[in-house]
MOPAC internal coordinates of N, CA, C and O (Angstrom, degrees):
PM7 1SCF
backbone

  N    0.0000 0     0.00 0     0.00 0    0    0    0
  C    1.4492 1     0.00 0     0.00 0    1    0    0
  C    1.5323 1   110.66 1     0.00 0    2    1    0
  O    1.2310 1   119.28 1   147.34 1    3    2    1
  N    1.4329 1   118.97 1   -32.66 1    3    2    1
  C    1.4550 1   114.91 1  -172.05 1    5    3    2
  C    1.8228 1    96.57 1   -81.05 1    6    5    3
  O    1.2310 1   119.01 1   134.19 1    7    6    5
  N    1.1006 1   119.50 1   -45.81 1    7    6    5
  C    1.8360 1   106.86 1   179.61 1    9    7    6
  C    1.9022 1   118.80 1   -53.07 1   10    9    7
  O    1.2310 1   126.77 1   168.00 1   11   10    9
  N    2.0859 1   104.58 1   -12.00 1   11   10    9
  C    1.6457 1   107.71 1  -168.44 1   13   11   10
  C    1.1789 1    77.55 1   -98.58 1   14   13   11
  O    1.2310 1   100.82 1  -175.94 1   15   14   13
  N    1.8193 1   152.45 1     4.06 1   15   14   13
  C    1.3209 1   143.95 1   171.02 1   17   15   14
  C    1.7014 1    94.94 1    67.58 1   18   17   15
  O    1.2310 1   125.64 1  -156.08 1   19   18   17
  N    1.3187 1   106.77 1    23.92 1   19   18   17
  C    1.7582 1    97.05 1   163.37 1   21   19   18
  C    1.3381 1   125.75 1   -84.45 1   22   21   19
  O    1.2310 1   118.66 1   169.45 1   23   22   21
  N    1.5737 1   120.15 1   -10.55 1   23   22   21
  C    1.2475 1   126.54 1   170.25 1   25   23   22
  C    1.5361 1   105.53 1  -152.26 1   26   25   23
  O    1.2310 1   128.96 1    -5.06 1   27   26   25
  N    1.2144 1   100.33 1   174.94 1   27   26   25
  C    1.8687 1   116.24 1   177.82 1   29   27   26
  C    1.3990 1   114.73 1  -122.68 1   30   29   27
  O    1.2310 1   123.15 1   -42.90 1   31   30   29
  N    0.6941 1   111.57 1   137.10 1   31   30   29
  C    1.8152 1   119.89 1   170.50 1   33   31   30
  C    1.6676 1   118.31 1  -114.00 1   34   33   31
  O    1.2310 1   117.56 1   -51.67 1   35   34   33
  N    1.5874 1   122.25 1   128.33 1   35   34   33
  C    1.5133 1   123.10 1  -167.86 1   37   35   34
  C    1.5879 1    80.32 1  -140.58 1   38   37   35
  O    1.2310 1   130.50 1   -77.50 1   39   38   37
  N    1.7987 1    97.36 1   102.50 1   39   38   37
  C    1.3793 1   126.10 1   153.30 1   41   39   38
  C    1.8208 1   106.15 1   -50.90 1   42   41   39
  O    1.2310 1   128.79 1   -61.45 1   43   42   41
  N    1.8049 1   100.68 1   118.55 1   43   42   41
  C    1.7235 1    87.63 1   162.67 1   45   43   42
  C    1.0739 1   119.05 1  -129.48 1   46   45   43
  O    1.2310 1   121.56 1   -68.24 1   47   46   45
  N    1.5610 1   114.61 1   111.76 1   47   46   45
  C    1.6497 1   108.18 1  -155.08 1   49   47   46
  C    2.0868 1    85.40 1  -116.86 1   50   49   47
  O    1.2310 1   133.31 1   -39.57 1   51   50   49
  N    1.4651 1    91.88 1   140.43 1   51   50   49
  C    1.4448 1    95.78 1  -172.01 1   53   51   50
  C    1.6229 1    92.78 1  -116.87 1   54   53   51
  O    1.2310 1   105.34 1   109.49 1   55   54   53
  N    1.0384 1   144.76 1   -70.51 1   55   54   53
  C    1.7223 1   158.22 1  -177.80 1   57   55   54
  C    1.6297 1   100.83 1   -70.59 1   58   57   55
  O    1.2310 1   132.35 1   -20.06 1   59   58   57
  N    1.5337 1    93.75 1   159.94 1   59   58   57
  C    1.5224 1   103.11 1   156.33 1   61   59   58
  C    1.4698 1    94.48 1   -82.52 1   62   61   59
  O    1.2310 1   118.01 1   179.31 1   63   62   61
  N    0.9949 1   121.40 1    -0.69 1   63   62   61
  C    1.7415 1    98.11 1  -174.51 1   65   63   62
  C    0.7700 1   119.30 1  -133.70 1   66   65   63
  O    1.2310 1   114.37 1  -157.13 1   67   66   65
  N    1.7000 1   128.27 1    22.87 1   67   66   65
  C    1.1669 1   137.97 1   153.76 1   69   67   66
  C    2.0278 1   127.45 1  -165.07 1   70   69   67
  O    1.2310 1   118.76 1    17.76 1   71   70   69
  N    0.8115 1   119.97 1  -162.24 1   71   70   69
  C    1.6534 1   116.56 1   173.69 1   73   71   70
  C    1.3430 1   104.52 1  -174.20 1   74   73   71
  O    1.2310 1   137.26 1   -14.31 1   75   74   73
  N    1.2093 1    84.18 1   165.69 1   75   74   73
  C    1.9268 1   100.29 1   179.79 1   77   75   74
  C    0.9657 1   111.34 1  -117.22 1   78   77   75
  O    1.2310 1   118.81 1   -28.37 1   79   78   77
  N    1.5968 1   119.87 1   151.63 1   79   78   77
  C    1.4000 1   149.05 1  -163.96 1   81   79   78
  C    2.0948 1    92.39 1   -21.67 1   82   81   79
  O    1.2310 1   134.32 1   -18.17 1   83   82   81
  N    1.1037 1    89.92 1   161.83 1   83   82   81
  C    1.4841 1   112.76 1   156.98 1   85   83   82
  C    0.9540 1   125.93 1   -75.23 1   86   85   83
  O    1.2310 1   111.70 1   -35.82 1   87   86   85
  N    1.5312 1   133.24 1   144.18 1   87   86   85
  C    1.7906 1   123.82 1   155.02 1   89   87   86
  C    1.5188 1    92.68 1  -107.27 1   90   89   87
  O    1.2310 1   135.42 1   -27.21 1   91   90   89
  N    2.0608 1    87.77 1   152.79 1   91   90   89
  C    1.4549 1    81.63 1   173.54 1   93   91   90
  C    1.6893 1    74.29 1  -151.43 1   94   93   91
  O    1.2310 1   133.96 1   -10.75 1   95   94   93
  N    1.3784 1    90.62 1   169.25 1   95   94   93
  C    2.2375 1   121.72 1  -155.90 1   97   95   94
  C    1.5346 1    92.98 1  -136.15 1   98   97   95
  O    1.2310 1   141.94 1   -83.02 1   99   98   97
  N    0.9130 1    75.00 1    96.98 1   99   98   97
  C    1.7708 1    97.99 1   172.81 1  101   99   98
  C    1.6909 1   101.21 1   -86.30 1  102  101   99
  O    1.2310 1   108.46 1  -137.74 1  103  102  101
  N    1.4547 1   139.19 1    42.26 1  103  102  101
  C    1.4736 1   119.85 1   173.84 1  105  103  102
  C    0.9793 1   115.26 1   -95.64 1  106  105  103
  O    1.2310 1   108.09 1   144.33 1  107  106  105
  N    1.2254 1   139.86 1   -35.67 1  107  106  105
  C    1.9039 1   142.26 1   165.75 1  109  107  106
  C    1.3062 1    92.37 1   -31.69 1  110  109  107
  O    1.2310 1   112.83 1   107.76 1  111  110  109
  N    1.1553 1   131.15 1   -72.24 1  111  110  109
  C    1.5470 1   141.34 1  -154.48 1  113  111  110
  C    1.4902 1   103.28 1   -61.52 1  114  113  111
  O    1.2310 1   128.71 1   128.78 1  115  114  113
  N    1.3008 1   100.83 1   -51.22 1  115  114  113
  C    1.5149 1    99.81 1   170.89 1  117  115  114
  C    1.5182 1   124.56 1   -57.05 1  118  117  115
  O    1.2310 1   121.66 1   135.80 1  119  118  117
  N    1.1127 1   114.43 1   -44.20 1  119  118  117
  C    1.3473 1   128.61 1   160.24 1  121  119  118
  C    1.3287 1   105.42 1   -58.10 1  122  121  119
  O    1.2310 1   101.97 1   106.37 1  123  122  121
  N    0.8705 1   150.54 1   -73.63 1  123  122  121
  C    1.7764 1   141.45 1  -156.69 1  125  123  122
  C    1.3750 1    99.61 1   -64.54 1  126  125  123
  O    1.2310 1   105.81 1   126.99 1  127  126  125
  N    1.0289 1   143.93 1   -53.01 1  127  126  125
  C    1.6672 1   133.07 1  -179.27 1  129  127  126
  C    1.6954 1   114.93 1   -94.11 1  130  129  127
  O    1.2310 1   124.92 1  -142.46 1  131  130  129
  N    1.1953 1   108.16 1    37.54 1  131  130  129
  C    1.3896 1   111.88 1  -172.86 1  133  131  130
  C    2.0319 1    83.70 1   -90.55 1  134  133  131
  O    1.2310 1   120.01 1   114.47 1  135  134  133
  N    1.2008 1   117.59 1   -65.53 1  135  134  133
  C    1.1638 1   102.14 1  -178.53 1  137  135  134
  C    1.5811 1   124.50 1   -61.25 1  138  137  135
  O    1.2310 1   113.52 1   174.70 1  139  138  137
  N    1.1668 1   129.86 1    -5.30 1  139  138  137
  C    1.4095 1   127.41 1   170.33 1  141  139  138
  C    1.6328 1   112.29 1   -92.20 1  142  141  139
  O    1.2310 1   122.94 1   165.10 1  143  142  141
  N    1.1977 1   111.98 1   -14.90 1  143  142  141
  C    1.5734 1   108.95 1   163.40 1  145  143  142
  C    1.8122 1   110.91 1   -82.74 1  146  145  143
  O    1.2310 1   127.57 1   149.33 1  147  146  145
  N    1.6734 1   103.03 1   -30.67 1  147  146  145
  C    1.3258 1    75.50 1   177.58 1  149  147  146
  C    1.2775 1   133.50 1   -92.56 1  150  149  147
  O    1.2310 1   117.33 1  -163.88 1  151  150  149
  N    1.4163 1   122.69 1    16.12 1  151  150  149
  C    1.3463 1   140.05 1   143.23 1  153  151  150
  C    1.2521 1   111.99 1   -52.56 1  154  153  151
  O    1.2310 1   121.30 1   138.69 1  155  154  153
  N    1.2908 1   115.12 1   -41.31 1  155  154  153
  C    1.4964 1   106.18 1  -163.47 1  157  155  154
  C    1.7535 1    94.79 1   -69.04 1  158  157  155
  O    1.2310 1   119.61 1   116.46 1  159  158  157
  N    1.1250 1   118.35 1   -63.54 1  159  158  157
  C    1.6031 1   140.76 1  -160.68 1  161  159  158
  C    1.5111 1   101.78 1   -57.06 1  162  161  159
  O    1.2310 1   124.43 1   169.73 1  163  162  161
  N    1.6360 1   109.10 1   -10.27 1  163  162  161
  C    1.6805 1   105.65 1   172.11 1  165  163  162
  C    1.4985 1   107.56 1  -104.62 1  166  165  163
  O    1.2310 1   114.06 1   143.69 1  167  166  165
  N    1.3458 1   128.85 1   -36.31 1  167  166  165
  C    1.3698 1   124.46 1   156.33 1  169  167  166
  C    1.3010 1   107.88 1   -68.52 1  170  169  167
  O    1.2310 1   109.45 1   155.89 1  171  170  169
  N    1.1606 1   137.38 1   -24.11 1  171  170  169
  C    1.8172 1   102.26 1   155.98 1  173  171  170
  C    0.9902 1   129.36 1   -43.72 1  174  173  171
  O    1.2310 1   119.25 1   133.67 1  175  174  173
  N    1.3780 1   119.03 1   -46.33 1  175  174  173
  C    1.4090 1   140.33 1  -143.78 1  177  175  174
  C    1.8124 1   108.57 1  -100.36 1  178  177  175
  O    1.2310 1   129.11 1   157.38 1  179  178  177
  N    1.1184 1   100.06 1   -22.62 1  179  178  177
  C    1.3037 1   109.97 1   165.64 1  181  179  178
  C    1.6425 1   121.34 1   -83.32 1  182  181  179
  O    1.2310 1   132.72 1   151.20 1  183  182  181
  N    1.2041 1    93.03 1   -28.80 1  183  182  181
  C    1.7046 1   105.08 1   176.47 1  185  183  182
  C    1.8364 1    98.10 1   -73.70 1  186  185  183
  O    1.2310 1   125.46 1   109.95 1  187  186  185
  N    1.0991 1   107.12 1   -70.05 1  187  186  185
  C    1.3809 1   116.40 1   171.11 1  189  187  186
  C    1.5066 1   123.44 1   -11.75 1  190  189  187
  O    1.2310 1   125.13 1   125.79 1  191  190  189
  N    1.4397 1   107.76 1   -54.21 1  191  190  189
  C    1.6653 1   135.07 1   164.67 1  193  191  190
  C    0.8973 1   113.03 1   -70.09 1  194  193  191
  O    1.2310 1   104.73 1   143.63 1  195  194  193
  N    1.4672 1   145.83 1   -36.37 1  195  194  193
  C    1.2246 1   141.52 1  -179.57 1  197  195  194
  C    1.8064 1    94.95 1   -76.90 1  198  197  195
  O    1.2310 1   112.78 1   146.45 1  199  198  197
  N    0.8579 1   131.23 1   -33.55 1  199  198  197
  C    1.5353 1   134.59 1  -162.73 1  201  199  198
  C    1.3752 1   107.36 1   -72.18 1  202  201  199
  O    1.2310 1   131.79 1   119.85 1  203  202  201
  N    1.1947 1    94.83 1   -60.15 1  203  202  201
  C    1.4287 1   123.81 1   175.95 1  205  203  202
  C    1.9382 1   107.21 1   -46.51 1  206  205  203
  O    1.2310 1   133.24 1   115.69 1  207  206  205
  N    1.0125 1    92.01 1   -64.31 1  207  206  205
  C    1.9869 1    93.19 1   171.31 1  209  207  206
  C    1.2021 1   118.95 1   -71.65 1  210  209  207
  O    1.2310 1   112.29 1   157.96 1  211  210  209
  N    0.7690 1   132.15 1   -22.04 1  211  210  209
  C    1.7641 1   152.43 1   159.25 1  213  211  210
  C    1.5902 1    99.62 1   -49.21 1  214  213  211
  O    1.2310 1   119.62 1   110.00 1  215  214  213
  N    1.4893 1   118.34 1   -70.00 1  215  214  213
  C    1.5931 1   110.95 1  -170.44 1  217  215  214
  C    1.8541 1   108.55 1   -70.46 1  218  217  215
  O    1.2310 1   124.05 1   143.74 1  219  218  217
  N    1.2451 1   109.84 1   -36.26 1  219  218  217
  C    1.5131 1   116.02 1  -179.56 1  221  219  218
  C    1.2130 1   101.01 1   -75.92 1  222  221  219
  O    1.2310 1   109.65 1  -163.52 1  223  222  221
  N    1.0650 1   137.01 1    16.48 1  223  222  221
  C    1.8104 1   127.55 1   165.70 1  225  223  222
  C    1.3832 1   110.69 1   -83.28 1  226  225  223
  O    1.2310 1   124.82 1   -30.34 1  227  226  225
  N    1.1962 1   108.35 1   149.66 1  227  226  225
  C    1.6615 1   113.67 1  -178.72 1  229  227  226
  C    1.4922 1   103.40 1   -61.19 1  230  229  227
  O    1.2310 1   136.03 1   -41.02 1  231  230  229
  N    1.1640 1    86.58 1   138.98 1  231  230  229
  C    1.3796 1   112.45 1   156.31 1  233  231  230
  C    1.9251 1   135.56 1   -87.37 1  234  233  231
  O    1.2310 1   130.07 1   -59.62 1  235  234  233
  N    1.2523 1    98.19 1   120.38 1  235  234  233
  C    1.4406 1    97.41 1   178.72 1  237  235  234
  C    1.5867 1   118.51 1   -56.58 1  238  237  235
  O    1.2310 1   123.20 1   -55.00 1  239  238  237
  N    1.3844 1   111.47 1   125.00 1  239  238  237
  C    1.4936 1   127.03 1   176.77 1  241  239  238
  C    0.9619 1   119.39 1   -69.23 1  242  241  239
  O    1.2310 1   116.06 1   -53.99 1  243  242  241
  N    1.8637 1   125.10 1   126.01 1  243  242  241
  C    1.6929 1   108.56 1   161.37 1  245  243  242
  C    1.2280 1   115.57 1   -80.92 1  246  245  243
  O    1.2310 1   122.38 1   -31.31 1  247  246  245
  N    1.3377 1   113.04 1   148.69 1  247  246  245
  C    1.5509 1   132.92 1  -158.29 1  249  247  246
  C    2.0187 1   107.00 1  -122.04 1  250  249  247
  O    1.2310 1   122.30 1  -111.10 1  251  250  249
  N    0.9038 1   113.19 1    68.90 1  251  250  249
  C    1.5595 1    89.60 1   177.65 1  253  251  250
  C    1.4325 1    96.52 1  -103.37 1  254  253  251
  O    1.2310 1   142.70 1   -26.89 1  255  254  253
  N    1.7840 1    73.52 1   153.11 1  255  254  253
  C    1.7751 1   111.72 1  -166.62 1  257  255  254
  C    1.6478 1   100.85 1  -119.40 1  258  257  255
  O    1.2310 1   124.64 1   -83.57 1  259  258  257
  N    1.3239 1   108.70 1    96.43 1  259  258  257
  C    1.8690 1   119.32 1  -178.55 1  261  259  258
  C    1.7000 1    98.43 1   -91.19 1  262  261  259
  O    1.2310 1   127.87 1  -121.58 1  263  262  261
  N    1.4121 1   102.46 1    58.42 1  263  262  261
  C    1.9624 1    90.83 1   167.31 1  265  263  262
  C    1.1944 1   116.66 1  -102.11 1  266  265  263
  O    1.2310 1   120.10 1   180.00 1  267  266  265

């Protein structure tokens, strides 16, 4: 992932005889699927609306006719 520049890695070596955790930068990655989430978050939202007008649609009335 770090050679597709989808993330970074910052080695933190403090001792010869030891180091602490890694940081790592996840923004490439963030960046490369930033537009495929926001597809997703617009077909939600469209579904959402369709749902939404779907339950607020009239409803068919019963009608009885005693002639």
């Amino acid at each position: 992932m770090e050679e597709l520049g989808l993330m970074e890695r910052e080695e933190r070596r403090q001792t010869k005889f030891g180091s602490v955790t890694n940081l790592y930068s996840f923004n490439g990655l963030i960046k490369a699927v930033a537009p495929f989430a926001e597809e997703k978050l617009t077909k939600k939202a469209e579904t959402q609306a369709a749902e939404k007008a779907r339950i607020k649609s009239k409803k068919p009335k019963l009608v009885v006719d005693n002639k």
